[in-house]
C-alpha positions in Angstrom: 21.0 14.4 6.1 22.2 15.5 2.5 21.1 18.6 1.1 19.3 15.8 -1.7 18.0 14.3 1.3 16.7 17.4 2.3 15.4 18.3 -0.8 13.3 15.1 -1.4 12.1 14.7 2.3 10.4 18.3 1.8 8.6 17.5 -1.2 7.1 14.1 0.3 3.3 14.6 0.7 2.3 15.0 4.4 0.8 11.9 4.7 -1.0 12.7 8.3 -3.3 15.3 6.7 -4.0 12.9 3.6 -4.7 10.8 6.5 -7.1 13.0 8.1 -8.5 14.5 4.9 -9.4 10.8 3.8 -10.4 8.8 7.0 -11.4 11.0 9.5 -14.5 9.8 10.5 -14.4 6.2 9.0 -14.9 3.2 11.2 -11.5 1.6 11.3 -13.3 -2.3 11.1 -14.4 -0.6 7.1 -11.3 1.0 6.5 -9.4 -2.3 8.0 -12.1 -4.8 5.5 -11.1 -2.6 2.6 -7.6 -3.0 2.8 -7.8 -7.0 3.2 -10.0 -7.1 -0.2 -7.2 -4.8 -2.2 -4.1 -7.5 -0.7 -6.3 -10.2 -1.8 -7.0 -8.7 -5.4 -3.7 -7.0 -5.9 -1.7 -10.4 -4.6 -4.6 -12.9 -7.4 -2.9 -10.4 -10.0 0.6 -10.8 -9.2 0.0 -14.2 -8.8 -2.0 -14.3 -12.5 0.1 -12.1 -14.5 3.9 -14.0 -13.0 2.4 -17.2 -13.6 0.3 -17.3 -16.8 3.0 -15.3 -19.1 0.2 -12.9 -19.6 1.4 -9.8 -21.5 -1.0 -7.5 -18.6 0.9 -4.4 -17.8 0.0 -2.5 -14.7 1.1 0.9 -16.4 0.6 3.4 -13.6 2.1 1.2 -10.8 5.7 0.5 -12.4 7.0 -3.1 -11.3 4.2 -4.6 -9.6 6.9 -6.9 -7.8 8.6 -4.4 -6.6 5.2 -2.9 -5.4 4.7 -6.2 -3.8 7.8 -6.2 -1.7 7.3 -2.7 0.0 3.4 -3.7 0.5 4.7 -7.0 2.7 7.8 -5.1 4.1 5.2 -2.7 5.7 2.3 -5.3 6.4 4.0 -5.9 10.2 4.0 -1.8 10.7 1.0 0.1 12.3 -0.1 2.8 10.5 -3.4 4.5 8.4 -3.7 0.9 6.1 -2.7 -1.4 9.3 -5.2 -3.8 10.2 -4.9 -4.8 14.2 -3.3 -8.2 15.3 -5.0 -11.1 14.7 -7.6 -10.2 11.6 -5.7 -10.7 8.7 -3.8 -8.9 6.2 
């Protein structure tokens, strides 16, 4: 790894304890139905804002395409936000 590398993978958040901090606790079929309604909304307002011309800027979320694309490249992987085969997301 380069010493850049180095330098940004120490200053990454340690995702397991926000993890733990967050969900601990939470019935994974809640946390699971949560996620499916944030796809659903975020995906209608990609949909609405590439399709209508509207001048909506999501500010604090930079390109909301390119927020789109990580969000389905990671939709297959099994992690805190996964939701288990065969129920959607």
């Amino acid at each position: 790894m380069t010493a850049a590398g180095a330098k940004l993978w120490k200053a990454l958040p340690d995702v397991a304890l926000i993890h733990d901090v967050s969900f601990k606790g939470m019935d994974a079929a809640d946390i699971a139905a949560a996620v499916r309604v944030l796809q659903t909304a975020t995906e209608r307002l990609e949909t609405y804002i590439e399709t209508s011309g509207s001048p909506l800027k999501l500010r604090h979320m930079g390109n909301v395409a390119g927020v789109s694309r990580k969000r389905k490249s990671l939709a297959g992987s099994q992690g805190p936000f996964s939701t288990p085969a065969g129920e959607g997301g």
